[in-house]
C-alpha positions in Angstrom: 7.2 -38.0 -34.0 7.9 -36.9 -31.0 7.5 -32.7 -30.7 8.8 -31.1 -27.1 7.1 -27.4 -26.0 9.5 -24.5 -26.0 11.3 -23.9 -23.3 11.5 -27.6 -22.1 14.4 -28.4 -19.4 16.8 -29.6 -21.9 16.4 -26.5 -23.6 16.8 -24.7 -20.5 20.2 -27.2 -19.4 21.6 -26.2 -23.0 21.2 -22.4 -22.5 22.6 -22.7 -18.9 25.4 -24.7 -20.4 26.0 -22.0 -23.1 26.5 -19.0 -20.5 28.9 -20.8 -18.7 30.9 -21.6 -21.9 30.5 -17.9 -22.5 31.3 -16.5 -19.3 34.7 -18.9 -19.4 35.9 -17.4 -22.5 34.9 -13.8 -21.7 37.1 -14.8 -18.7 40.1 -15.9 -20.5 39.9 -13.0 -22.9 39.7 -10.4 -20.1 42.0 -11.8 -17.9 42.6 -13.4 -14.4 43.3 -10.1 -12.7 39.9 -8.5 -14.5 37.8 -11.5 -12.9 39.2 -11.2 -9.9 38.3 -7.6 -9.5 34.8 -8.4 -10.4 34.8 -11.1 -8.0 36.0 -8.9 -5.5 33.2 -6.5 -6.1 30.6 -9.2 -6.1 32.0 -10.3 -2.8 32.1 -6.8 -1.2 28.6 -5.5 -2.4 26.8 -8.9 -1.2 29.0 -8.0 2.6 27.6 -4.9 2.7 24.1 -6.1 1.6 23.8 -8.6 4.5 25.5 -6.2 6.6 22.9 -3.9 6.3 20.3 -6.5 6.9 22.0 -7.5 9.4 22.2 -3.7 11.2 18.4 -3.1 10.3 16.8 -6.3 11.9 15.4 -5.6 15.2 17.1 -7.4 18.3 14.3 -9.1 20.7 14.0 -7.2 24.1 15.9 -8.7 27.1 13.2 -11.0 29.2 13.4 -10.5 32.7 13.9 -13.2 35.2 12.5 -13.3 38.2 14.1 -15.7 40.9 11.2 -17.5 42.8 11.9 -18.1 47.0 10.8 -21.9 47.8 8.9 -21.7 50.7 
């Protein structure tokens, strides 16, 4: 007989493929406009999150050419 370990990847697909079944049929019970309001404050949070990262990183300092005479 053939015995698998906990928390093999079939396990894992089935589990995954349970919250997706759940999360559909929380959405249909709450409503389109409800998701859509969540998704909307998903979208807007992860905007401002990379906004910030994006205002925070450091630009690299301007390198200064020098234009060389030919002799």
């Amino acid at each position: 007989m053939i015995r698998r370990h906990h928390g093999s990847k079939p396990a894992i697909a089935l589990w995954m493929l349970v919250a997706v079944a759940d999360i559909a049929l929380l959405a249909a019970a709450a409503g389109p406009l409800t998701m859509m309001l969540i998704v909307a404050a998903l979208v807007i949070v992860a905007g401002a999150f990379y906004g910030m990262k994006m205002i925070s990183r450091r630009q690299p300092e301007p390198v200064q050419v020098r234009a060389r005479r030919r002799a």
